[in-house]
C-alpha positions as CSV (number, residue, x, y, z in Angstrom):
1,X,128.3,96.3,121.1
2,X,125.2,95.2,121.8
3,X,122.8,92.4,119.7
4,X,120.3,95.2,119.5
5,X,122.3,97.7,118.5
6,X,123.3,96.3,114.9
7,X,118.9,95.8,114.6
8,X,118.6,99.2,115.4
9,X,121.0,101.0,112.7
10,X,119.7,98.5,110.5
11,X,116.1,99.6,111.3
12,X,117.5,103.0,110.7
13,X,119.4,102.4,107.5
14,X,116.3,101.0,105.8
15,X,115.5,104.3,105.6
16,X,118.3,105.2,103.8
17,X,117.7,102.2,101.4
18,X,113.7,103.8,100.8
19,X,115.3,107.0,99.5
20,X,117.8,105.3,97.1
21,X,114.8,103.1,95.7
22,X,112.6,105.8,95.2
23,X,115.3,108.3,93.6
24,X,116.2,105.2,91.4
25,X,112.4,104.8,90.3
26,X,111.8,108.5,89.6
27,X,115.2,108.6,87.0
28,X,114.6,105.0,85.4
29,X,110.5,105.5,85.3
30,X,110.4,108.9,84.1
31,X,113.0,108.7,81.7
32,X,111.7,105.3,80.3
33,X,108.7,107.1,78.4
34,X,110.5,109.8,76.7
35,X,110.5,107.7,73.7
36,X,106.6,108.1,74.0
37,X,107.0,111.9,74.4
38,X,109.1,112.1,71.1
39,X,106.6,110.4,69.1
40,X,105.8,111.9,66.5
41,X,109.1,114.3,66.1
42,X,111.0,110.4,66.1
43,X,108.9,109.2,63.3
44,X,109.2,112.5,61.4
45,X,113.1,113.2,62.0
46,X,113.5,108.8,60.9
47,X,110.9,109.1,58.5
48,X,108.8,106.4,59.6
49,X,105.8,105.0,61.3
50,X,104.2,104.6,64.2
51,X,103.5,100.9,64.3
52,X,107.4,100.6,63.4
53,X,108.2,103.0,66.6
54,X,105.5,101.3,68.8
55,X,106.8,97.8,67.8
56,X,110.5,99.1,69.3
57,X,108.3,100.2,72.6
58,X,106.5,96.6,72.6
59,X,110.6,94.9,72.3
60,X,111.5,97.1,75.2
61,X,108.4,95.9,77.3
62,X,108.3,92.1,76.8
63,X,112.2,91.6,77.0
64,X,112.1,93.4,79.7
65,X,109.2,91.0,81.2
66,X,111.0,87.8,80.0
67,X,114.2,88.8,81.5
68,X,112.9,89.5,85.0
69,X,112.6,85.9,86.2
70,X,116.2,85.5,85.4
71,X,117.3,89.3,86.9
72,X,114.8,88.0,89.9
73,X,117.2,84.8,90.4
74,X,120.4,86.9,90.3
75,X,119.2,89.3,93.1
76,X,117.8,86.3,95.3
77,X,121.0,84.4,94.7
78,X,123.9,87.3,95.1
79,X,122.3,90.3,96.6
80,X,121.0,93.1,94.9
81,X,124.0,95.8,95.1
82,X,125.9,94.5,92.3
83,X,122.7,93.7,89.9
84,X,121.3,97.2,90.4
85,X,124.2,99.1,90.2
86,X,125.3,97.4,86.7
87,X,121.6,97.7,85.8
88,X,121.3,101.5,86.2
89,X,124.5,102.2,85.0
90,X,123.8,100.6,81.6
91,X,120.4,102.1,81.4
92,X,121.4,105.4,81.9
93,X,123.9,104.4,79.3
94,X,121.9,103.1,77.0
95,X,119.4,106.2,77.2
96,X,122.2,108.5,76.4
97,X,122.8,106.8,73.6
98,X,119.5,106.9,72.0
99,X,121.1,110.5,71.3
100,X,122.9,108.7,68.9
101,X,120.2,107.6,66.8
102,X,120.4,107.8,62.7
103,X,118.4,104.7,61.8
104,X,115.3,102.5,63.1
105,X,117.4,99.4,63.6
106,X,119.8,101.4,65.7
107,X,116.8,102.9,68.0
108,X,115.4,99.1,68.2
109,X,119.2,97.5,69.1
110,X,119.5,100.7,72.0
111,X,116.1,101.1,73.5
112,X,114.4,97.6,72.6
113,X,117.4,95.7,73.7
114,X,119.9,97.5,75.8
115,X,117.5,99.5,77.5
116,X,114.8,96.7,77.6
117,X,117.6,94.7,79.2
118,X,118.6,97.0,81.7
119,X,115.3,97.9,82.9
120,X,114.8,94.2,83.8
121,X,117.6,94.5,86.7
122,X,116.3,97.6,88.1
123,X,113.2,97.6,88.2
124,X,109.8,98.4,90.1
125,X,109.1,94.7,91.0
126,X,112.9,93.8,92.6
127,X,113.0,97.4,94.4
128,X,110.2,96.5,96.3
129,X,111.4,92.9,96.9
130,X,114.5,94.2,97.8
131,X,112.5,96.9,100.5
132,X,110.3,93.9,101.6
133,X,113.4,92.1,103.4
134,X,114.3,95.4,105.1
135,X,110.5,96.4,106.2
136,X,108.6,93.9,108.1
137,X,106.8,96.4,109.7
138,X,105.0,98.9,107.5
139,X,106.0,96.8,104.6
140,X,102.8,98.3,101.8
141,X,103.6,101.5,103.1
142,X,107.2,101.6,102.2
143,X,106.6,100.3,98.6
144,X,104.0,102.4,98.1
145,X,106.0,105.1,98.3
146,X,108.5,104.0,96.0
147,X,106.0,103.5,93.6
148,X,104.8,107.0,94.2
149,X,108.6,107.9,93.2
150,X,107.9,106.3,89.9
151,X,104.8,108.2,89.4
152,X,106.3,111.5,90.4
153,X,109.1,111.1,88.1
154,X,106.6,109.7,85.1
155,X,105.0,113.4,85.9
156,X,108.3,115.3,86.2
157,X,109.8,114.1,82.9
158,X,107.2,113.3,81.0
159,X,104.7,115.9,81.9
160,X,107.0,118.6,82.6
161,X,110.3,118.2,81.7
162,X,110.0,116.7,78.1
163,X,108.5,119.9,76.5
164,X,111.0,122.0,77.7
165,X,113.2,119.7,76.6
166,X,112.3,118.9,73.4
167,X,111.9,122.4,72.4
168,X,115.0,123.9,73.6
169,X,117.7,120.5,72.7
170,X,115.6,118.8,70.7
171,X,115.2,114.5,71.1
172,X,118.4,113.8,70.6
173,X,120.7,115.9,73.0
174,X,117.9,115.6,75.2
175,X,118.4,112.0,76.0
176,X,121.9,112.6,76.3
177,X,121.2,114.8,78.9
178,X,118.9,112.3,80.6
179,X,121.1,109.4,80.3
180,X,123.9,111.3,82.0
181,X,121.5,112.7,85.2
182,X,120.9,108.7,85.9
183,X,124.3,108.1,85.4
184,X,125.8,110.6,87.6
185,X,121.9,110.4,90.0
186,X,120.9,107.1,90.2
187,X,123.7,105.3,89.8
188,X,125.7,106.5,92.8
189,X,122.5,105.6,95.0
190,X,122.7,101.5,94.1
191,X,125.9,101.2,95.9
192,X,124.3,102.3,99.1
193,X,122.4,99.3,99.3
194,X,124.5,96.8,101.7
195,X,126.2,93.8,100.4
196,X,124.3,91.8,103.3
197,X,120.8,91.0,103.2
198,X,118.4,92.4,106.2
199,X,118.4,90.4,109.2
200,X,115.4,88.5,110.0
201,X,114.2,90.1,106.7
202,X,114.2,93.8,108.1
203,X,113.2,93.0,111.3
204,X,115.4,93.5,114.6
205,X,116.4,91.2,116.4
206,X,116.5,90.6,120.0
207,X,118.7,88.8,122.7
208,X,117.2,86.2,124.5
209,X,114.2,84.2,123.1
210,X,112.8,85.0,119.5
211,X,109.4,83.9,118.1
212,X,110.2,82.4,114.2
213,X,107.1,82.5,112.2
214,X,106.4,80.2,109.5
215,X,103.6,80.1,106.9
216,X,101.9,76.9,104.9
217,X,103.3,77.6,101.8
218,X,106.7,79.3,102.6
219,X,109.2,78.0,100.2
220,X,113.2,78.2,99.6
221,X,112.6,77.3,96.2
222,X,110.6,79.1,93.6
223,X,109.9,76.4,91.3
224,X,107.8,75.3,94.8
225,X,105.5,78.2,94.8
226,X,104.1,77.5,91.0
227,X,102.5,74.3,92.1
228,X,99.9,76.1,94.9
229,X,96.5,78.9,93.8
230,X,97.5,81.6,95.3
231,X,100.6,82.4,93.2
232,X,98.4,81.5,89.8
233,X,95.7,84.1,91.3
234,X,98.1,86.6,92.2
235,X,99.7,86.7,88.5
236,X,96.3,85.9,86.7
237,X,94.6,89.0,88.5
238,X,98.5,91.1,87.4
239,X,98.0,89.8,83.6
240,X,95.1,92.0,83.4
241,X,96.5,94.8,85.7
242,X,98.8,94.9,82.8
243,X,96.5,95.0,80.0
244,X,94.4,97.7,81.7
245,X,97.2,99.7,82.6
246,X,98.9,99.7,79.3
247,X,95.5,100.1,77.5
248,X,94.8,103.2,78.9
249,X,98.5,104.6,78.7
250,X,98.9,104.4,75.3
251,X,94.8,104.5,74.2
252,X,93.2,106.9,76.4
253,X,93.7,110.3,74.7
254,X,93.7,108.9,71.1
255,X,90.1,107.8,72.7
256,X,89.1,110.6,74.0
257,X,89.8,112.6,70.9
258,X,88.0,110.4,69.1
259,X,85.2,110.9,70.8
260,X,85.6,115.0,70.0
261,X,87.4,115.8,73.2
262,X,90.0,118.4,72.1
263,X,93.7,116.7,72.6
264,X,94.5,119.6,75.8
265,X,91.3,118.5,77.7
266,X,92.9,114.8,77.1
267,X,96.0,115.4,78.0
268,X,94.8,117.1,81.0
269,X,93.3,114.1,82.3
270,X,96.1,112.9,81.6
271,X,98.3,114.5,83.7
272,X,95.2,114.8,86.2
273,X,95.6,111.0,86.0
274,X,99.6,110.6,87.2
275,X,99.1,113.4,89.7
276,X,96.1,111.3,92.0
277,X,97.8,108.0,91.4
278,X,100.8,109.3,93.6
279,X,98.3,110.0,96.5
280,X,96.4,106.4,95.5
281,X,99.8,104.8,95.9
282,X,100.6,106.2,99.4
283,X,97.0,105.3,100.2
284,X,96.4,101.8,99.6
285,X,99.8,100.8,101.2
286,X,98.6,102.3,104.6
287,X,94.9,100.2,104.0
288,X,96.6,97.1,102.4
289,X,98.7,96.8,105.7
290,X,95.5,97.4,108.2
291,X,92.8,95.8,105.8
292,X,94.5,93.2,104.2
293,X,96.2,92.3,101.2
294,X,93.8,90.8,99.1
295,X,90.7,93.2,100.3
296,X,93.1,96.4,98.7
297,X,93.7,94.0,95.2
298,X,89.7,93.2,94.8
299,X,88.8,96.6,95.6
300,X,91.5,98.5,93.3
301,X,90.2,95.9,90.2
302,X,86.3,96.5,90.9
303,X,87.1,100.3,90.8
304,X,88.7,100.6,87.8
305,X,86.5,98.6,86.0
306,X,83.9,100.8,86.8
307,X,85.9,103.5,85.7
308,X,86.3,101.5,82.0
309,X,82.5,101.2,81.6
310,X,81.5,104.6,83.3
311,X,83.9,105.9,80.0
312,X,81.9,103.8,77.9
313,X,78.6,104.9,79.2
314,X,79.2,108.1,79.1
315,X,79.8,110.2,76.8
316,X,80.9,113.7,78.7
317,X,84.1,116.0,79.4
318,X,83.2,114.7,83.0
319,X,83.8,111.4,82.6
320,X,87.5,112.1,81.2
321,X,87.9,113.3,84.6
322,X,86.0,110.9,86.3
323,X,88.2,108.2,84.9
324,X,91.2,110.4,85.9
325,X,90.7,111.2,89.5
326,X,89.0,107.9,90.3
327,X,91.2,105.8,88.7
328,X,94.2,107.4,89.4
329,X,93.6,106.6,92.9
330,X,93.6,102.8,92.0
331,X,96.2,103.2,89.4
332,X,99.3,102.1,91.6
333,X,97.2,100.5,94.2
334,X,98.0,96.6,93.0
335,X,101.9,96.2,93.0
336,X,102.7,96.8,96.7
337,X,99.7,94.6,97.8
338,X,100.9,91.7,95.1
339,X,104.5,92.1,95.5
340,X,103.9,92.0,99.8
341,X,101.2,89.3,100.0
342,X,103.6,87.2,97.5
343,X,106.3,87.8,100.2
344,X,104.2,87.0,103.1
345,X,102.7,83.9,101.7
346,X,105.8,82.2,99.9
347,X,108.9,84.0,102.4
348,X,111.2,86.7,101.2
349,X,113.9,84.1,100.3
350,X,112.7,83.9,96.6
351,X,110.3,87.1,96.5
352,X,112.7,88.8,93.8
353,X,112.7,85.1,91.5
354,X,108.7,85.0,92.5
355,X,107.7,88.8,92.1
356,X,109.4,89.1,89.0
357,X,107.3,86.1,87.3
358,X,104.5,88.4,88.9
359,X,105.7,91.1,86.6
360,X,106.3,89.0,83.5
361,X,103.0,88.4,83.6
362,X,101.8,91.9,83.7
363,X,104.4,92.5,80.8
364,X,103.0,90.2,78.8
365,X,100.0,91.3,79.4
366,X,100.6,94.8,78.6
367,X,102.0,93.4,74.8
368,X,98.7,91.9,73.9
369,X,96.5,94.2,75.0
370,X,98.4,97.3,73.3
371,X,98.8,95.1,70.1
372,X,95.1,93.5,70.1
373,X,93.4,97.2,71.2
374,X,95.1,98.8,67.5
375,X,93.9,95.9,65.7
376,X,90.6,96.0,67.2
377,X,90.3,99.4,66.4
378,X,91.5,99.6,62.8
379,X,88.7,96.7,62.5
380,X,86.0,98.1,63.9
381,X,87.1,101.9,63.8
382,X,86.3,102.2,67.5
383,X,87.9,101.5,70.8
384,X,84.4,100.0,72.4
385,X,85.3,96.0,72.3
386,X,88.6,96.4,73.8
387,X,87.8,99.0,77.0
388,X,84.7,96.1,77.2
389,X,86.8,93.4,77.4
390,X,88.8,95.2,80.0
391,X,86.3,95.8,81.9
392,X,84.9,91.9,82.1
393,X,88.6,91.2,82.7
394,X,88.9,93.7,85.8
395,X,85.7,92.0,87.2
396,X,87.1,88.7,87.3
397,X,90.6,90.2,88.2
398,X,88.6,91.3,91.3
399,X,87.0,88.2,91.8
400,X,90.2,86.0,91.7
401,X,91.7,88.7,94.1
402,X,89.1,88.2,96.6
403,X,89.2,84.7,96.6
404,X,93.1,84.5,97.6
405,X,93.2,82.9,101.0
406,X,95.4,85.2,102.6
407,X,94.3,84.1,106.7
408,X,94.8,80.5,105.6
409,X,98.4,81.3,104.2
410,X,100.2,84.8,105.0
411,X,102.7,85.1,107.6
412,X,101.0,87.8,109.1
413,X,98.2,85.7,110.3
414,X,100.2,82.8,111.5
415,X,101.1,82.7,115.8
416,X,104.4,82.8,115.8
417,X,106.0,79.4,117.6
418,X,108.8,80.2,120.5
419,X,112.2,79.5,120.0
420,X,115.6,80.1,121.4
421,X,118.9,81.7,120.5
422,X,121.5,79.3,119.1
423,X,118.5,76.4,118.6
């Protein structure tokens, strides 16, 4: 056998790898906000609150944020096979047994913790690390469409699925029934994912002379990377991507209604909303690999804070859909180009440790700005200060973005040095 030909069934198999990703993102992502679906039949069937059920949503978010550094480590340090086959296989465990649920503390111990827990090892963030060490070429392209798979299955379950659902097995049997499709879907697909890291990061490799690339700031030790700018500009401008984002997931159609927009019209934007951000995702990997890294993140933050204020200034049907189509484009457009600039500035040694700080950033940014937005409304009675404030903070989101220095410090602008075989 040839030295080529193990490059080129690797080259081939990454293919393999993308389908497994994205079939693991549409189960875990869509199933994940079924909690949100069953709202209100939750809090009537456990006779409580909302801010009790939305403080069990907010356990499941940051613990699953403060775990991912450590998950992150794990993958970097022993390959990602056996972390995201034990992590799907307990989620779609722990989502079955939400079926279970007789009390409050029970659905906070099962979907804060377990669930919270397990999405940590599986998620978004350390599927695309994992895809950035098998795609060096085409690289925003591939993890745009595994986010796309998390947006299709956020639409699927959520949009379409949990109705039916609901009304024919009610909340309980129906997450029994969802646990047991990731257990018996997703979990069969993490054990395609080899034992072995990619060679050369995903890249094939040749007989003969090689060129070895090397940028500025390429580390084989995260701990490194948190003492240069562009890491602290990458996860500043992904705090707020995580505020916005989780601002308008929970707060746009209690917005809109508010503003007399009936709740179908909102939740048709909604929907409208999920649909265009699968096309935005697909999109702004193919520009973020010809344009640049950066030029995709300042553009993506500049449009949907125009999108916040045009909702603000406003005050029409149209601008519902405005916001949706518009900024549904945008709405997956920053984790490909943060999780593959982070990669080609700092190496792919330490992307899953470095991407999931990334991502604990946009978690805990997500918390506050779900908390602070109820509080600021049930102040002022209006949700005007906080969709200001995100707008400011998309601005300057934009403006950190754009002043990353990717040519100075990503690979993909470095002249590769020659060297030989066996040096």
């Amino acid at each position: 056998m040839t030295q080529t030909q193990p490059a080129q069934q690797q080259q081939s198999y990454r293919w393999v790898i993308l389908v497994a990703m994205c079939v693991i993102g549409f189960m875990t992502i869509g199933t994940r906000s079924t909690v949100s679906s069953f709202l209100k039949t939750i809090i009537a069937d456990l006779g409580t609150n909302r801010e009790t059920i939305s403080f069990i949503v907010a356990t499941n978010i940051w613990l699953s944020g403060l775990l991912q550094p450590f998950a992150g480590y794990i993958m970097d340090r022993f390959g990602a096979r056996g972390l995201f086959t034990a992590s799907v296989a307990l989620y779609g465990l722990g989502i079955g047994l939400i079926g279970l649920t007789q009390s409050v503390w029970y659905l906070l111990v099962i979907y804060g913790v377990l669930v919270g827990a397990a999405s940590a090892g599986a998620s978004m963030t350390l599927t695309n690390a994992l895809l950035a060490q098998w795609f060096k070429d085409w690289r925003g392209l591939a993890m745009s469409i595994n986010n796309a798979g998390g947006a299709v299955g956020t639409l699927f379950v959520v949009g379409t699925m949990s109705p039916w659902l609901l009304s024919s097995f009610g909340w309980r049997l129906s997450h029994i029934y969802l646990g047991a499709a990731v257990l018996l879907l997703a979990t069969p697909l993490a054990l395609c994912i080899p034992r072995r890291r990619a060679a050369s990061e995903g890249a094939p490799t040749p007989a003969g002379p090689q060129h070895t690339v090397h940028g500025p700031l390429e580390t084989q030790s995260w701990a490194e990377a948190l003492r240069s700018a562009p890491l602290w500009q990458l996860n500043g401008s992904y705090f707020v991507c995580g505020m916005t984002v989780s601002l308008f997931t929970i707060h746009f159609i209690p917005f809109a209604t508010d503003r007399g927009f009936t709740l179908e019209t909102a939740a048709r934007a909604f929907g409208l909303m999920a649909m265009c951000s699968v096309a935005g995702s697909l999109l702004s990997g193919v520009l973020s690999d010809r344009l640049g890294r950066k030029n995709v993140l300042a553009l993506a933050y500049l449009i949907r804070a125009g999108t916040f204020a045009q909702l603000l200034l406003w005050d029409h049907e149209m601008a519902l859909y405005v916001f949706a189509v518009v900024g549904g484009l945008v709405l997956l457009a920053t984790p490909p180009s943060t999780m593959a600039l982070t990669g080609e500035i700092y190496g792919l040694r330490t992307l899953g440790t470095l991407g999931s700080v990334s991502l604990l950033a946009h978690q805990i940014g997500s918390g506050i700005s779900v908390w602070l937005a109820g509080k600021l409304y049930d102040l002022t009675g209006s949700y005007d200060i906080s969709f200001s404030l995100a707008t400011i903070a998309l601005l300057a989101a934009s403006l950190i973005s754009f002043g990353i220095a990717e040519r100075r410090y990503s690979v993909r602008y470095m002249t590769p040095a020659p060297s030989t075989v066996g040096d």
